[in-house]
C-alpha beads as a LAMMPS data file, in Angstrom:
LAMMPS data file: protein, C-alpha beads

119 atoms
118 bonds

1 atom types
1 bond types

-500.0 500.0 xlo xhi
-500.0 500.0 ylo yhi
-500.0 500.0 zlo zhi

Masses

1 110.0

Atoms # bond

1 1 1 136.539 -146.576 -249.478
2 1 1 138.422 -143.996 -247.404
3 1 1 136.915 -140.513 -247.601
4 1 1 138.687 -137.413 -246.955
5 1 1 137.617 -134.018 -245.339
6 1 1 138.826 -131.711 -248.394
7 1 1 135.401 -132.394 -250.147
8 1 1 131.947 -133.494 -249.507
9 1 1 131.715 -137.301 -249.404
10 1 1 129.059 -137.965 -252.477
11 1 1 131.910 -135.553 -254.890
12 1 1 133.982 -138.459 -253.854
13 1 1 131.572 -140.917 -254.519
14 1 1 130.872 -139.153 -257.829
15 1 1 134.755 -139.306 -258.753
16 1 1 134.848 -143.035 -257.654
17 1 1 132.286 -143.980 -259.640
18 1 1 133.871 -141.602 -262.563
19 1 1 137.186 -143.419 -262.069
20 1 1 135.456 -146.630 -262.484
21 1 1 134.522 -145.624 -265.947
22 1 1 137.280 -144.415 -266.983
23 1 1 138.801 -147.702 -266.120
24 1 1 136.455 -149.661 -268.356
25 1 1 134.534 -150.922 -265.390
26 1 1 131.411 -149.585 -266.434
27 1 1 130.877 -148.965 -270.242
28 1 1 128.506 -146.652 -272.555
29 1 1 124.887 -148.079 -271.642
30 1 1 125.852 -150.656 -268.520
31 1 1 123.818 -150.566 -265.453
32 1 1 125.902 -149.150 -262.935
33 1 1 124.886 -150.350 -259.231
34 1 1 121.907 -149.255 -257.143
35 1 1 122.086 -145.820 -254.846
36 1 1 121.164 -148.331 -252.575
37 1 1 123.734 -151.027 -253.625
38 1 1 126.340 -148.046 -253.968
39 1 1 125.425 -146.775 -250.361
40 1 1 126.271 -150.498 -248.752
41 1 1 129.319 -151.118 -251.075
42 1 1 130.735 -147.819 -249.731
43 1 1 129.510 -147.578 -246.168
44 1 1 127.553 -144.572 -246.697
45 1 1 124.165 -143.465 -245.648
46 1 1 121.482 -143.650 -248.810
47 1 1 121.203 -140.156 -248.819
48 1 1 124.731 -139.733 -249.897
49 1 1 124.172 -142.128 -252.942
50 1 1 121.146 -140.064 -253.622
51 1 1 123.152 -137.194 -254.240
52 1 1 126.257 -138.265 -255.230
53 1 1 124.250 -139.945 -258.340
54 1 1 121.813 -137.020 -258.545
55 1 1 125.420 -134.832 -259.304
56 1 1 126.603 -137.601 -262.415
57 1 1 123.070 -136.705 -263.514
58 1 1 122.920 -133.097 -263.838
59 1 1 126.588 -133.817 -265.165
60 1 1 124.657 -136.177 -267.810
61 1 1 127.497 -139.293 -266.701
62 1 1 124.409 -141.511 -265.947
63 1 1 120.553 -142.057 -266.446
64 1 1 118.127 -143.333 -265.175
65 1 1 115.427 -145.637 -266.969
66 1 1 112.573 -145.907 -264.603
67 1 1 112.092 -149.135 -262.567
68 1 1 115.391 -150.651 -264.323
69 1 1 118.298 -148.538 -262.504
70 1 1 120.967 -145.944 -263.681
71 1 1 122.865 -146.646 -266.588
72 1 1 126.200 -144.826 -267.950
73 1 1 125.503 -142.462 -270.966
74 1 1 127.278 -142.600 -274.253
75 1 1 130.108 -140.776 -274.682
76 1 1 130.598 -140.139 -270.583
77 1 1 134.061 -141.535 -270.640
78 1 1 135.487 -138.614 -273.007
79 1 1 133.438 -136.109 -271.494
80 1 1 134.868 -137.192 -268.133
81 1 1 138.462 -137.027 -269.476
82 1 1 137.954 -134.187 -271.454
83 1 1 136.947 -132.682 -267.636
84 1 1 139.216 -133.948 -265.685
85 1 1 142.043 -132.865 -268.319
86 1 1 141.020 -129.629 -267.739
87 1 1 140.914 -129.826 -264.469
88 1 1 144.054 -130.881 -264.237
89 1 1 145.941 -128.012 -266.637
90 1 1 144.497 -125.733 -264.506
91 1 1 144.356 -126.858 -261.078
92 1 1 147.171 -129.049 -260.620
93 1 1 149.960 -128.246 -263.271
94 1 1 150.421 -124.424 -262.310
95 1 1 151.284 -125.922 -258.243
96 1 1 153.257 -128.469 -259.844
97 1 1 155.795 -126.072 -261.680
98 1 1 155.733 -123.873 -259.037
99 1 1 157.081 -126.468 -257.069
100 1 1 159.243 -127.473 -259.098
101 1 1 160.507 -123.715 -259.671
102 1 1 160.831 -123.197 -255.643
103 1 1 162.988 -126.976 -255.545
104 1 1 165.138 -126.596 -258.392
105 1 1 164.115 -129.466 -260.451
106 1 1 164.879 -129.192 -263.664
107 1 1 162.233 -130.670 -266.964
108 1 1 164.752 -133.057 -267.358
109 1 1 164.710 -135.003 -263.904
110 1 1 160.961 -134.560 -264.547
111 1 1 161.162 -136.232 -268.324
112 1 1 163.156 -139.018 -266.652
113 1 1 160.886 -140.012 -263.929
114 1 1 158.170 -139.844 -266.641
115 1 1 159.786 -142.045 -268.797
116 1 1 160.280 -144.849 -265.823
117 1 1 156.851 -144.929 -264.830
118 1 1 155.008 -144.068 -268.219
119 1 1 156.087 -147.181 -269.584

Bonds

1 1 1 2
2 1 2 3
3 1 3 4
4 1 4 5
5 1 5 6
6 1 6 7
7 1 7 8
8 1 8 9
9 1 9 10
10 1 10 11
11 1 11 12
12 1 12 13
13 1 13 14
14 1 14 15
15 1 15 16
16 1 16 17
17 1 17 18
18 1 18 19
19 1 19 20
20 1 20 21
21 1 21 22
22 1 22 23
23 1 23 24
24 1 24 25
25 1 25 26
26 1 26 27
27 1 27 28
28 1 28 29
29 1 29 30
30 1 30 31
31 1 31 32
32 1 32 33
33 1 33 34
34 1 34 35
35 1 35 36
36 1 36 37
37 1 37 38
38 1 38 39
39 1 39 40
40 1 40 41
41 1 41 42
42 1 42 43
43 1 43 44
44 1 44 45
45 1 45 46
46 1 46 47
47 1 47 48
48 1 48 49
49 1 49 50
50 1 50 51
51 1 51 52
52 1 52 53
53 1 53 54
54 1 54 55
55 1 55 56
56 1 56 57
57 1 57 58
58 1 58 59
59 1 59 60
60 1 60 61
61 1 61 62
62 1 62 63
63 1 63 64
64 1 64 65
65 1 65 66
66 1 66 67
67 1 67 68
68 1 68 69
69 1 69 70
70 1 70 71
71 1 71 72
72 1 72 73
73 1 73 74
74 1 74 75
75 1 75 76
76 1 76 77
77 1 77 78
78 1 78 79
79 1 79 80
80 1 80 81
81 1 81 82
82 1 82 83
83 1 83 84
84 1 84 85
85 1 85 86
86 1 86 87
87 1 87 88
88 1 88 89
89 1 89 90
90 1 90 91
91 1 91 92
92 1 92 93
93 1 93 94
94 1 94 95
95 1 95 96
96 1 96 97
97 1 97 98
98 1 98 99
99 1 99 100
100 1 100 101
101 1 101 102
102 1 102 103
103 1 103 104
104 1 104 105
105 1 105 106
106 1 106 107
107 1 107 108
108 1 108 109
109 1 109 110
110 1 110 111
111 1 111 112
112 1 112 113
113 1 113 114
114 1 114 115
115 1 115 116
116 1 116 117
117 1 117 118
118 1 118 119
């Protein structure tokens, strides 16, 4: 995995492992890799892990059942949408039409290129 510098590398690991779920890679109750297994899989010191699945904890994405491992909660995937929706209305969207504004684009060339890659 390629990390970036806008945010602390076990929020990335957090969102990776988040994206996994919301790809279906990891369902309600699976055992999601070790910190350990996590750290080598992503070239990351242990410590990282540590946090990175000490954060989907406190965020109540994943457990942990003693001596077995970290497991995905129920209903994580819609919380995690339901999150990341958010997120994205408020975080993203306003820059977007603002851009959009500054350019000229109209909804329509927008709706278009929706409709070709929303398919």
């Amino acid at each position: 995995m390629t990390f970036t510098n806008d945010k602390p590398i076990y929020l990335q690991m957090a969102d990776r492992l988040c994206d996994e779920i919301l790809a279906g890679k990891y369902q309600d109750d699976d055992r999601i890799p070790s910190v350990r297994e996590y750290a080598v899989l992503l070239e990351v010191n242990a410590n990282t892990a540590v946090k990175a699945f000490d954060e989907l904890s406190r965020a109540n994405i994943i457990y942990n059942k003693r001596g077995l491992g970290y497991f995905v909660t129920k209903g994580a995937k819609k919380q995690i949408l339901k999150e990341r929706k958010q997120q994205f209305m408020k975080e993203r969207l306003p820059e977007f039409f603002r851009q959009m504004k500054l350019l000229d684009i109209k909804k329509e060339e927008v709706c278009n290129l929706f409709n070709q890659f929303y398919v």
